[in-house]
N, C-alpha and C positions, 0 to 999 in steps of 0.2 A: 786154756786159750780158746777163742772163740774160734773154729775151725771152719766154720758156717759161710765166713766172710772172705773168708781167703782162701787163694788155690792152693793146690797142696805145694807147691815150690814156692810162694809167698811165707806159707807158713815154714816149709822148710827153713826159708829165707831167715825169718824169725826166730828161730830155736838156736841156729847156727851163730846167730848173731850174740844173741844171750849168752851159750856156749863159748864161743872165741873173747867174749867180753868187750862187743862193742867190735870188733875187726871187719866190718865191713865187707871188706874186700875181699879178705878171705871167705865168710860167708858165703857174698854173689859166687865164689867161685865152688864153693863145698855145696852149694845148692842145685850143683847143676847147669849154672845160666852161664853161655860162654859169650865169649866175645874177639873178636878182630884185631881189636889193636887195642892198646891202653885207653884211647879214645872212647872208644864204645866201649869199655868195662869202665868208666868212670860214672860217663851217662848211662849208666843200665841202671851200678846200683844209685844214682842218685833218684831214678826212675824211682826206684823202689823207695828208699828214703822219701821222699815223696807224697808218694801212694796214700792215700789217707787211712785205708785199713789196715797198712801194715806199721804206720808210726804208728797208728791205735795203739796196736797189738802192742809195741813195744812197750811204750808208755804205760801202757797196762801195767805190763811186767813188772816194767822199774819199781812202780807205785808200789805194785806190794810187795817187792822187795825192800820199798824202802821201809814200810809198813813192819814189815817181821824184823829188820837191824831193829828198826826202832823200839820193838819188845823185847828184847833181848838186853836192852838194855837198862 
């Protein structure tokens, strides 16, 4: 993952994400970033969702995950 681009709770953000399988919410919260009320944990991680380095990053991901199923098969 490009590390370069993102802070390190971005990137956290990122790993958590992959790891939970896509669980969002649990992520923004495994990552460290709190929030107030449901309210502002919805908008934080949509914040993030968002973010254009960090869909990057994901996107990234998926791609060569979808890359390697694809060999495998």
């Amino acid at each position: 993952m490009n590390q370069e681009q993102l802070t390190p709770k971005q990137q956290l953000f990122v790993e958590n994400y992959i790891n939970n399988d896509g669980d969002h919410i649990q992520a923004y919260k495994d990552s460290g970033y709190t929030a107030t009320s449901d309210n502002s944990l919805y908008a934080g991680v949509n914040r993030l969702l968002k973010n254009v380095k960090v869909s990057a990053e994901i996107a990234r991901y998926k791609a060569g995950n979808l890359a390697k199923q694809a060999k495998k098969r």
